[in-house]
N, C-alpha and C positions, 0 to 999 in steps of 0.2 A: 529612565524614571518616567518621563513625560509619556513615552510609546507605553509603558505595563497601565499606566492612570486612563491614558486615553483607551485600551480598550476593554479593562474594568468598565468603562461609562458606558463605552458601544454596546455591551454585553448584556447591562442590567439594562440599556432603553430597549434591548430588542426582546427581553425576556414581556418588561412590562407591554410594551405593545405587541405582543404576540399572544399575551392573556388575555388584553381585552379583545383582540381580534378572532381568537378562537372562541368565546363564549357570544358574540356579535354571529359567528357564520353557522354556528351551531344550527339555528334553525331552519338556514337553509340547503343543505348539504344531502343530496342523494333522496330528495324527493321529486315526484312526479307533477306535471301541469295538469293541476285539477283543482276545483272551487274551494279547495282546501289549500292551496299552495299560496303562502304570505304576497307573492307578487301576480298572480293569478288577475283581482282587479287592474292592475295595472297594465299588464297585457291586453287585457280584452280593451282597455280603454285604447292604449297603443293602436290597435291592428282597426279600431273603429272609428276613432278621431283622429286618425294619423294617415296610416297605411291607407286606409281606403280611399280617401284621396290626394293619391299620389300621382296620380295622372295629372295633377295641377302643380305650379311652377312657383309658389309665391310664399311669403311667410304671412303664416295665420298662428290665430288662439281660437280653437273650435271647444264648445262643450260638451262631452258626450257622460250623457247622466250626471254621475256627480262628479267629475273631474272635466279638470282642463287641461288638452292636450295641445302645448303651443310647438311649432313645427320651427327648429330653428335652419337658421343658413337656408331656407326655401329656394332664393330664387339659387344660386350658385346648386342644391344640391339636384334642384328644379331643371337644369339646364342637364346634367349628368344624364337623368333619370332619360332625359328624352334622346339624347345622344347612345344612351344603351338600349333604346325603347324598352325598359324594366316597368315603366313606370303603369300599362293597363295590369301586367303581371303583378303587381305589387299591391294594385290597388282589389281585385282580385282577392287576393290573400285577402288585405284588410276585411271585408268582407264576411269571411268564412266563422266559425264559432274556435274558441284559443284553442279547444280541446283538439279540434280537429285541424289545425291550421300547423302549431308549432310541438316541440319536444325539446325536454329541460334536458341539459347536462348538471348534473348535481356538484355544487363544488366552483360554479362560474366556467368551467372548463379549460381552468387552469389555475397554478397554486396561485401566481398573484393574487388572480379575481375573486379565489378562496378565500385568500386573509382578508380581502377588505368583503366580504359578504355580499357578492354582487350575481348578480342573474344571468345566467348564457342560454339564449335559447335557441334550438335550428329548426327553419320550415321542416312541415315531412318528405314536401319535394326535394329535400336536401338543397338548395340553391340558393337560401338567405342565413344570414348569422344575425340575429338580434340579442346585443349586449348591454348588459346595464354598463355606466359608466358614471366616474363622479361628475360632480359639478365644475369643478376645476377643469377635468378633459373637456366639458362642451365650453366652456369658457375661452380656451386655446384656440378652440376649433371654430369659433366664433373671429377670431381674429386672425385665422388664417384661410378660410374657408374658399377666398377667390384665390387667393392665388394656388392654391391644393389642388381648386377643380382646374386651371387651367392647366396646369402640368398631368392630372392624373387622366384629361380628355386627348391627352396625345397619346397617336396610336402606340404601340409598341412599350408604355411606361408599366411598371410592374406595382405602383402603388396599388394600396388598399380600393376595393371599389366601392366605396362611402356611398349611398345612395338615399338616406335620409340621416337626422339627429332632431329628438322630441323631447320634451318633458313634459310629464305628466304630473300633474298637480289634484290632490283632493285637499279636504280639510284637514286631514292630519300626518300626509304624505307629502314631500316632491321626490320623483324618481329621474333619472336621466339616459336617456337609452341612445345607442347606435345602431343603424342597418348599412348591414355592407352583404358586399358576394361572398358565398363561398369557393374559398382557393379549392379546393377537390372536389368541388362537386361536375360531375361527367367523368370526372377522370376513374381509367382501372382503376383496379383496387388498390388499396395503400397498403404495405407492408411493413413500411416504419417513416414515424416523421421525424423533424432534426430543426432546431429553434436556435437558428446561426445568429452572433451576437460580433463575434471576434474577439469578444474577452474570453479567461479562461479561469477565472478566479467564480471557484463555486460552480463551476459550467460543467459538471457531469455529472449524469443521471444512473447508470448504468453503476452497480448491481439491480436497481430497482427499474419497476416497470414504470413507462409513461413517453414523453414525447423525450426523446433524445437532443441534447446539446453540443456546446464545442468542441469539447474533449471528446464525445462519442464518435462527432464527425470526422473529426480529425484519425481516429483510431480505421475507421473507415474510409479512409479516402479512394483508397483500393476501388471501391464500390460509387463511389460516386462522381467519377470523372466521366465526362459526357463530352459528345460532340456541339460545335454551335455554343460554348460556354462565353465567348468573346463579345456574343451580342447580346449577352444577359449581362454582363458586365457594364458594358457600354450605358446599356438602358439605366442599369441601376445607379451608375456613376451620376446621368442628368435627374435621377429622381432624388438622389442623397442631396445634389448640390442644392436642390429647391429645399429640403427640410432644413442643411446646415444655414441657409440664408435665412428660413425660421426661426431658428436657433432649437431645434427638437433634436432629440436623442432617443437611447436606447429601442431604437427599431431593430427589428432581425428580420432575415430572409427564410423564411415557411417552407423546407427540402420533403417534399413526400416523393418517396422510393414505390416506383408501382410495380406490380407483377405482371410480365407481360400476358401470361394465359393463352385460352383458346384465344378467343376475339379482341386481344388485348392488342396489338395492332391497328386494328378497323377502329379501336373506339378513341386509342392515339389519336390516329388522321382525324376523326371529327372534333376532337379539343383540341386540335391546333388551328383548325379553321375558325373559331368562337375568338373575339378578341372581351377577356374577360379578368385584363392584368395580369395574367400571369403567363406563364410560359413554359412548355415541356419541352423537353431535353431525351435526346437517344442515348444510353449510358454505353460506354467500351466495350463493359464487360455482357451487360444483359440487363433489360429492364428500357425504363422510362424514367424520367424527374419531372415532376412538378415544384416552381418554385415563384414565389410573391412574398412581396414585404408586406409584415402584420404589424400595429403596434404603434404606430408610428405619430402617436398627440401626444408625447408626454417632452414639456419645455427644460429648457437648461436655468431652472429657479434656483434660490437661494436653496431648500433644502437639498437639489444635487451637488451644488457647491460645495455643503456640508458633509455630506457623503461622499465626495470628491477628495476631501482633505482627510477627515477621519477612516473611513475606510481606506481609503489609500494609502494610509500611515501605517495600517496591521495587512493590510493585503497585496498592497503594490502600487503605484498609481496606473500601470502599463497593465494592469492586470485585469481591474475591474469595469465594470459597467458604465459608470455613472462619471464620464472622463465629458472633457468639453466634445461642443458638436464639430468642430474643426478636426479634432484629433480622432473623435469616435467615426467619423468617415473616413477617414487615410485609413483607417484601420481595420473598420468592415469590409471596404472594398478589395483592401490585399488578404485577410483573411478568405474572404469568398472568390478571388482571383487562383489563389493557391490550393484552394478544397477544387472545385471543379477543375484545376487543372487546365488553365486558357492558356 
């Protein structure tokens, strides 16, 4: 009786927030960065009160026109920039005009980022991911932000490469945005990615097109067992244990499948020389792997609790996502122990 009531109730809240989240992202879904795109000011303010001076190490509130772009976690993200010397490249960018600097993925560039109507944008050089992000993720990120950068400045760590977080403020806006590296950029070409979690509940993508999940990888393992998986493990096990001391969850490990090709070799060796968090892999069979952790500010709050208990009531509790940070490691690391095959 209590399991049929309880997911009656999961059903209608997910119906109601899924209406108002779809008529929220409507506006911004599959258009292009032009003077016409809803977050377009925001960008430009971004890349000119922000990005452009990156080469400096410190937390500011600068105003460029009619916003103010305050630069959060400075000095920590400050130290990174210059331990990766990104920070002339970055500033650079900032610099350049949005038109000519960045390009929109329509949709946030991915369903999450969809349903809450948020912004994904990549340099042309393909080399930066600038994400909108809530209030609540810089919030986190704010509270965790040194001990993050100390763990993600050790060599060989596969965390995200965070390299600023801003908000931008006008009179009738605040937005919250992320810069990090991108995991593929130098790499061959990518022929399929895979958005490894360790749960399995809801975790496959395939009839349909898009970034492949659990179940996909799992179906595939054949394909993705590689050499050297031991010291991707290693790595990931001391970067899990800094986020489960955070108390963060629902991170995954970013699997892109390359195609070896003519020159796909030569351009191998030069992305293994680059230490840019992530880490490529020789597969058994044929190919390359590229793989790093994405995702990784969202805390163990009351509303995962609640998700915890209720979805885990109609789903599983071993099944789903939103499990404690204690459990949600023991379990990404043996899932991802057993896909590549260590």
């Amino acid at each position: 009786m209590h399991v049929t009531l309880a997911r009656a109730l999961y059903q209608a809240a997910l119906s109601l927030v899924g209406l108002h989240l779809a008529r929220r992202n409507a506006q911004h879904a599959n258009e292009g960065l032009s003077p016409a795109h809803p977050r377009y000011n925001d960008a430009a303010a971004l890349l000119g009160g922000g990005l452009a001076h990156a080469a400096k190490s410190r937390t500011v509130s600068r105003r460029w026109r009619d916003f103010v772009v305050e630069e959060r976690c400075g000095d920590a993200f400050g130290e990174l920039r210059k331990r990766w010397h990104c920070g002339r490249e970055l500033a650079r960018l900032g610099r350049r005009d949005p038109c000519q600097a960045l390009e929109v993925l329509g949709g946030g560039g991915s369903k999450g980022a969809a349903n809450r109507g948020l912004c994904f944008f990549v340099t042309r050089c393909g080399q930066y991911i600038i994400k909108q992000e809530s209030s609540a993720t810089l919030r986190t990120l704010d509270n965790v932000a040194k001990t993050y950068a100390a763990r993600a400045s050790v060599q060989g760590s596969l965390l995200p490469r965070l390299v600023g977080a801003y908000t931008v403020r006008s009179n009738t806006t605040t937005t919250h945005w992320l810069v990090m590296a991108n995991t593929f950029a130098g790499a061959p070409k990518i022929k399929a990615v895979y958005d490894v979690k360790g749960s399995t509940a809801g975790r496959r993508t395939r009839p349909k097109k898009g970034t492949l999940k659990d179940l996909d990888a799992r179906d595939d393992a054949a394909q993705l067992r590689c050499y050297g998986s031991g010291e991707v493990v290693e790595a990931l096990s001391g970067d899990t244990r800094v986020l489960e001391q955070l108390r963060l969850l629902d991170y995954s490990l970013l699997v892109g499948v390359c195609e070896p090709g003519l020159f796909g070799g030569w351009r191998a060796a030069r992305y293994k020389k680059r230490d840019r968090g992530t880490r490529m892999l020789v597969c058994r069979d044929r190919g390359f792997l590229v793989v790093g952790l994405i995702d990784v500010l969202q805390p163990w709050t009351w509303a995962k609790v609640a998700e915890y208990y209720c979805r885990g009531a109609l789903r599983g509790w071993r099944r789903i996502s939103a499990v404690p940070p204690v459990f949600y490691r023991r379990r990404f690391l043996a899932f991802v122990s057993r896909l590549l095959d260590t």
